[in-house]
Backbone as ProteinMPNN parsed JSONL, in Angstrom:
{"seq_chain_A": "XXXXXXXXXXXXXXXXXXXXXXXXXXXXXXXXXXXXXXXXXXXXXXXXXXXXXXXXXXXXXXX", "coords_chain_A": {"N_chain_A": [[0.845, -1.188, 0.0], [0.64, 2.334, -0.573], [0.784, 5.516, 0.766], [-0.527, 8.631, 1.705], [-1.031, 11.564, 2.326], [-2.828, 13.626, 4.414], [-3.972, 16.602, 3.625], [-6.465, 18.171, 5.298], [-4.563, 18.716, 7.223], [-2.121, 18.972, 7.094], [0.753, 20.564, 7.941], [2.091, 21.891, 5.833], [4.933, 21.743, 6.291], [7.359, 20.26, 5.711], [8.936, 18.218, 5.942], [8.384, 15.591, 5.18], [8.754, 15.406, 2.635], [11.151, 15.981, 2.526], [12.623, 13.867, 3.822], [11.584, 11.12, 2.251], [12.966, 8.621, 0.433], [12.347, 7.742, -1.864], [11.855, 10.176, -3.424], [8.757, 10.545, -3.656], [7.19, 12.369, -3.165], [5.78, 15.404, -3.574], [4.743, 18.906, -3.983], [2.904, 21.979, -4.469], [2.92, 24.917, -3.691], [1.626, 25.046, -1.076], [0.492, 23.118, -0.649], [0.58, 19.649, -0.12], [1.66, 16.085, -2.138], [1.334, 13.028, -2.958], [2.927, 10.664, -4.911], [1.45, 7.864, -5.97], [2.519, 5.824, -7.787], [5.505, 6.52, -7.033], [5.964, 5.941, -4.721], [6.949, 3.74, -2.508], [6.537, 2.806, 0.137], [8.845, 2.819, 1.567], [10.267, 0.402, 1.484], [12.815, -1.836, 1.412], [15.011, 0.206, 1.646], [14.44, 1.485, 4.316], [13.742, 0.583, 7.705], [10.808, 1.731, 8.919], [7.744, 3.54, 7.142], [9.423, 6.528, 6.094], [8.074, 8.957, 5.758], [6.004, 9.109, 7.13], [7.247, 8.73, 9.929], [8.538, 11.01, 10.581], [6.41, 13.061, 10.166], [5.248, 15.578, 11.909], [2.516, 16.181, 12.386], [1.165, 14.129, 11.814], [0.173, 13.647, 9.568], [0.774, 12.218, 7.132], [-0.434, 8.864, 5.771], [-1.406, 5.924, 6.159], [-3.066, 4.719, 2.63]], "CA_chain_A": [[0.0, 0.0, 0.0], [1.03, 3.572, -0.183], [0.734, 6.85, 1.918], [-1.244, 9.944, 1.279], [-0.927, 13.055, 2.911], [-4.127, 14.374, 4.51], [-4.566, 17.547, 3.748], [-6.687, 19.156, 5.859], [-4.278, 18.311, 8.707], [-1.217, 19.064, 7.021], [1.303, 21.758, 8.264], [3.4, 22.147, 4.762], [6.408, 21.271, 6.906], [8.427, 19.49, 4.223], [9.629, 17.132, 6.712], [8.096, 14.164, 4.87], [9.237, 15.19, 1.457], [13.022, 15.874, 2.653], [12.92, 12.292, 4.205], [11.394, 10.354, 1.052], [14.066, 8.046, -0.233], [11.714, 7.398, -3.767], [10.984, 11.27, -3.891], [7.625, 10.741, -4.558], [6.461, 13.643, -2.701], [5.819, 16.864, -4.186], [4.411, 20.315, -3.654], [2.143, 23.116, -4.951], [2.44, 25.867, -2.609], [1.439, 24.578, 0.205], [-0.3, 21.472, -0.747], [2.035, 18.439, -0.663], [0.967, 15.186, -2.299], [2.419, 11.513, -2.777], [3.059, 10.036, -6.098], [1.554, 6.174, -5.785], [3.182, 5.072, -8.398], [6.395, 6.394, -6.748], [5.803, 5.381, -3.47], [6.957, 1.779, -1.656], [6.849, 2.603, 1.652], [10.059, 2.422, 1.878], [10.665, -0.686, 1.686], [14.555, -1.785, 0.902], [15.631, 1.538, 2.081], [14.087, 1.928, 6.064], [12.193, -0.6, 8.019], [9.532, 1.935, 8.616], [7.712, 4.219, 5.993], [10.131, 7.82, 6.745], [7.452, 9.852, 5.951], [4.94, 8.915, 8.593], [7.901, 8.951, 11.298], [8.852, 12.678, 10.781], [5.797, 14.142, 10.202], [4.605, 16.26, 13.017], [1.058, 16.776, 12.342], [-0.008, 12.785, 11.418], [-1.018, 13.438, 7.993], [1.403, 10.843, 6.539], [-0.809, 7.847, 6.302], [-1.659, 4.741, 4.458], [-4.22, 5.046, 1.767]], "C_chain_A": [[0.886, 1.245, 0.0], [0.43, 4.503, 0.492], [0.341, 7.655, 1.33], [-0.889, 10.512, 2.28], [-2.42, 14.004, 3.351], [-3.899, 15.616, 5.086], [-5.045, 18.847, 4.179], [-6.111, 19.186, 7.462], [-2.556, 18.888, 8.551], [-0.399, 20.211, 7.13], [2.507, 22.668, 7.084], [4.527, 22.414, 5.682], [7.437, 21.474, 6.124], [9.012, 18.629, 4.725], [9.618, 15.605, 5.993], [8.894, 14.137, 3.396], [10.846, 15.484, 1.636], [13.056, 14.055, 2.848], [12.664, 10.879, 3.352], [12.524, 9.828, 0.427], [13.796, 8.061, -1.767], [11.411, 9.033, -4.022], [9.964, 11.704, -4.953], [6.741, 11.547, -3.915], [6.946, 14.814, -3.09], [4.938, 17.817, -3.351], [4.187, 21.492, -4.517], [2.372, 24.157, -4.109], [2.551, 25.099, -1.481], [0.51, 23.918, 0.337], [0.864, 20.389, -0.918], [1.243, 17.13, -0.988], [1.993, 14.132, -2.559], [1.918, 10.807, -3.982], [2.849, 8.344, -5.94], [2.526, 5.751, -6.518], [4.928, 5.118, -7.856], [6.781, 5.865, -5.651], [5.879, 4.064, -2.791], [7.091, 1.559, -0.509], [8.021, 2.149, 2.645], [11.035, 1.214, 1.724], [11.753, -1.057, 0.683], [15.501, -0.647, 1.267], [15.794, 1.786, 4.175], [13.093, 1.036, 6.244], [10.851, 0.151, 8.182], [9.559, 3.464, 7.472], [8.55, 5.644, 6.632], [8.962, 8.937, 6.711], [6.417, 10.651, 7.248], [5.536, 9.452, 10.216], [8.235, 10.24, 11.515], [8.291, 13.42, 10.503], [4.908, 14.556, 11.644], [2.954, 16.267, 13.766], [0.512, 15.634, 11.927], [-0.413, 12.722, 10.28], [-0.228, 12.487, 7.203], [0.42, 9.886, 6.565], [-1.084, 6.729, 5.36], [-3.063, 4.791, 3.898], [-5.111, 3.742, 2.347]], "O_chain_A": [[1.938, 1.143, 0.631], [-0.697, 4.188, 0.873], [0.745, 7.677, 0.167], [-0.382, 9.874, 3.203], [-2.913, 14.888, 2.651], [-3.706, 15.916, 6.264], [-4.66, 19.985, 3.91], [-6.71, 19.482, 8.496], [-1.851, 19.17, 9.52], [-0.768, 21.092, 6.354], [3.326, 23.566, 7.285], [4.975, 23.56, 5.674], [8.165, 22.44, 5.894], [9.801, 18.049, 3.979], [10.46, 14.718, 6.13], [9.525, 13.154, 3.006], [11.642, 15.133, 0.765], [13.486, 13.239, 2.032], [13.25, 9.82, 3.576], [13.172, 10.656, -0.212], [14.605, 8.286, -2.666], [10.619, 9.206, -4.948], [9.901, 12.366, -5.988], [5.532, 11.42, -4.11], [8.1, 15.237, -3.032], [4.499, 17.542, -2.234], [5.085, 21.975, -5.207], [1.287, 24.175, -3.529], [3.587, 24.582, -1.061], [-0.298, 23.991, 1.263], [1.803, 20.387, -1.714], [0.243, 16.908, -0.306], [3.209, 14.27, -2.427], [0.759, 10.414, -4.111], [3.817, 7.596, -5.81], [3.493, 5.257, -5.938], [5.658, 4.154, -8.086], [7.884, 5.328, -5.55], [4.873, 3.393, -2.562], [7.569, 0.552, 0.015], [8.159, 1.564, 3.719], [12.26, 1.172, 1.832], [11.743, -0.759, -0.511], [16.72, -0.739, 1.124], [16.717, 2.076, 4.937], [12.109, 0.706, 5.581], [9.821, -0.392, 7.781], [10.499, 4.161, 7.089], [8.262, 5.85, 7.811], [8.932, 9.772, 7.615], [6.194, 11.712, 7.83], [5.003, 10.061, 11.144], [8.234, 10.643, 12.678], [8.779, 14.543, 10.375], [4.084, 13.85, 12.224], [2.466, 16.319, 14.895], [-0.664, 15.751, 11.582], [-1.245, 11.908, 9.88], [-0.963, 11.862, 6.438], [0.091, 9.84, 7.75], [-0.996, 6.682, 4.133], [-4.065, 4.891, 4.606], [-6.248, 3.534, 1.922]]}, "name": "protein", "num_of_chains": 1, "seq": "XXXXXXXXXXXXXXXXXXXXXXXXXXXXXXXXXXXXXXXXXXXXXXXXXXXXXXXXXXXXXXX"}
């Protein structure tokens, strides 16, 4: 599964998209979203997904 970014919770940080090994997180302004197709939850890189662990505000999550 992959991770979305909710939204109406999210603090445009950038914490999650610095920490993305597949940088499949992007950014509009101050909307950030998560590329499925780029997205593997890390896996081969970090045992858990990085995004989830360094975002502040919870909006990392699995779809």
């Amino acid at each position: 599964m992959t991770h979305r970014i909710e939204t109406s919770t999210c603090t445009a940080c950038g914490a999650s998209q610095k920490a993305c090994p597949n940088e499949a997180i992007s950014h509009k302004g101050k909307l950030f979203r998560i590329n499925s197709s780029k997205c593997k939850d890390c896996v081969g890189d970090y045992d858990e997904p990085q995004c989830e662990d360094v975002c502040p505000s919870g909006s990392c999550t699995l779809m």
